[in-house]
C-alpha positions, 0 to 999 in steps of 0.5 A: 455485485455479489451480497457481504454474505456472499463475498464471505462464504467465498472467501472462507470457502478459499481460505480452506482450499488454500489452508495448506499453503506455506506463506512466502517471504514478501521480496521472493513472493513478488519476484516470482511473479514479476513476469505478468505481475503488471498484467495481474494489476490491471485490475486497478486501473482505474483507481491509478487513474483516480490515484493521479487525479487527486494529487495536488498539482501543486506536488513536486517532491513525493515518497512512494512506499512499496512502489514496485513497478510503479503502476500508479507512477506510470498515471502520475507522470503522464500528468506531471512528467517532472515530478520528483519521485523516490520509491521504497520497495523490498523487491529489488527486481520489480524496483529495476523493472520501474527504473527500466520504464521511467529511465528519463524521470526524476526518479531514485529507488530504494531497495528497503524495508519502508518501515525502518526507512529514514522519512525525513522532517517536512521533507514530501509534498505527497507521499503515496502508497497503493495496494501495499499496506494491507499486508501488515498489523495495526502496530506497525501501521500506527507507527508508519503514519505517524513517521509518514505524517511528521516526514510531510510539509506543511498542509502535505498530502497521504494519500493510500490506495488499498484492499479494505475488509468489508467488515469486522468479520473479514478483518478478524478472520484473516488476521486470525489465520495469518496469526496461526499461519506465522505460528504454525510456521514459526516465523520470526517477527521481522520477517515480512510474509505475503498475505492480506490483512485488511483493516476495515475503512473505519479501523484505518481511518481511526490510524490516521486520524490518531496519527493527526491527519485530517481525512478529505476525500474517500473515494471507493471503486476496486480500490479504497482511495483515501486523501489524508491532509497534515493537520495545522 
């Protein structure tokens, strides 16, 4: 396993190699690599797996936000086939690919923007989101959770599966690039891009906790699984 020190210079030596690419819009970035995307995201099947194994199984009713195909779908469902499922995701192809793969369950897919989504007052079990959120800033984040936290029943679950930065290094530096990027750009505000920003584990578990969620588990692999509980 490669040292921070290392992990850093390979991921500043990147950035320069790729210094000249144009970010791309979120929908059109995903549609484009539909085809092999689920290929690409087998590198995490293992945290699908874990992802699955902590949902309470007491859930019937879960939000997936940014669901895409619906990897993380594919493990829950074996365990449970009968679990209700809504998932939001901007991407309209990969949300058809999803329905294509899960035709027979209780699923309904909402091709929208999460952030302006309506969750709802202690309306989810569970709600879910796995190697999406990493895309955007604190500032949005802060609002979501406490939208996700208010939109869950009594003692629901949050639970997220996403990229982590490794130190307050990575964070700054790749929010600094993306910053630069969008101005160099002149990307407007509501346009979503694709590229990573990653929080550090502290500074994530510091938005959920200010959003009232009581943290219960913390599980690290290829992906960062974190179980967040609404507080009493």
């Amino acid at each position: 396993m490669q040292s921070s020190e290392e992990y850093m210079q390979n991921l500043r030596q990147w950035l320069q190699d790729t210094a000249d690419s144009p970010l791309e819009e979120m929908s059109d970035f995903f549609t484009k690599r539909l085809y092999g995307y689920e290929e690409h995201m087998s590198i995490w099947e293992e945290s699908y797996r874990i992802f699955a194994e902590i949902l309470p199984l007491d859930c019937q009713k879960i939000l997936d936000l940014g669901c895409g195909t619906g990897l993380e779908l594919d493990r829950i469902w074996q365990k449970n086939p009968g679990l209700q499922v809504t998932g939001v995701d901007l991407c309209e192809p990969m949300l058809d690919k999803l329905l294509e793969k899960h035709h027979d369950k209780p699923l309904t897919t909402v091709v929208q923007d999460y952030f302006q989504y309506d969750l709802g007052c202690c309306k989810w079990d569970a709600v879910i989101s796995f190697e999406s959120l990493h895309h955007f800033l604190p500032r949005r984040k802060k609002e979501l959770y406490r939208k996700i936290y208010c939109s869950l029943k009594g003692k629901g679950v949050f639970i997220l599966g996403d990229y982590i930065a490794c130190c307050d290094e990575e964070e700054q530096l790749l929010r600094n690039i993306y910053l630069q990027k969008r101005k160099q750009s002149a990307i407007p505000d509501p346009c979503y891009v694709h590229f990573d920003i990653p929080l550090t584990l502290d500074h994530e578990i510091e938005l959920l906790r200010n959003a009232g969620f009581i943290i219960e588990k913390i599980l690290n692999g290829s992906a960062t699984i974190i179980l967040a509980r609404k507080g009493a």
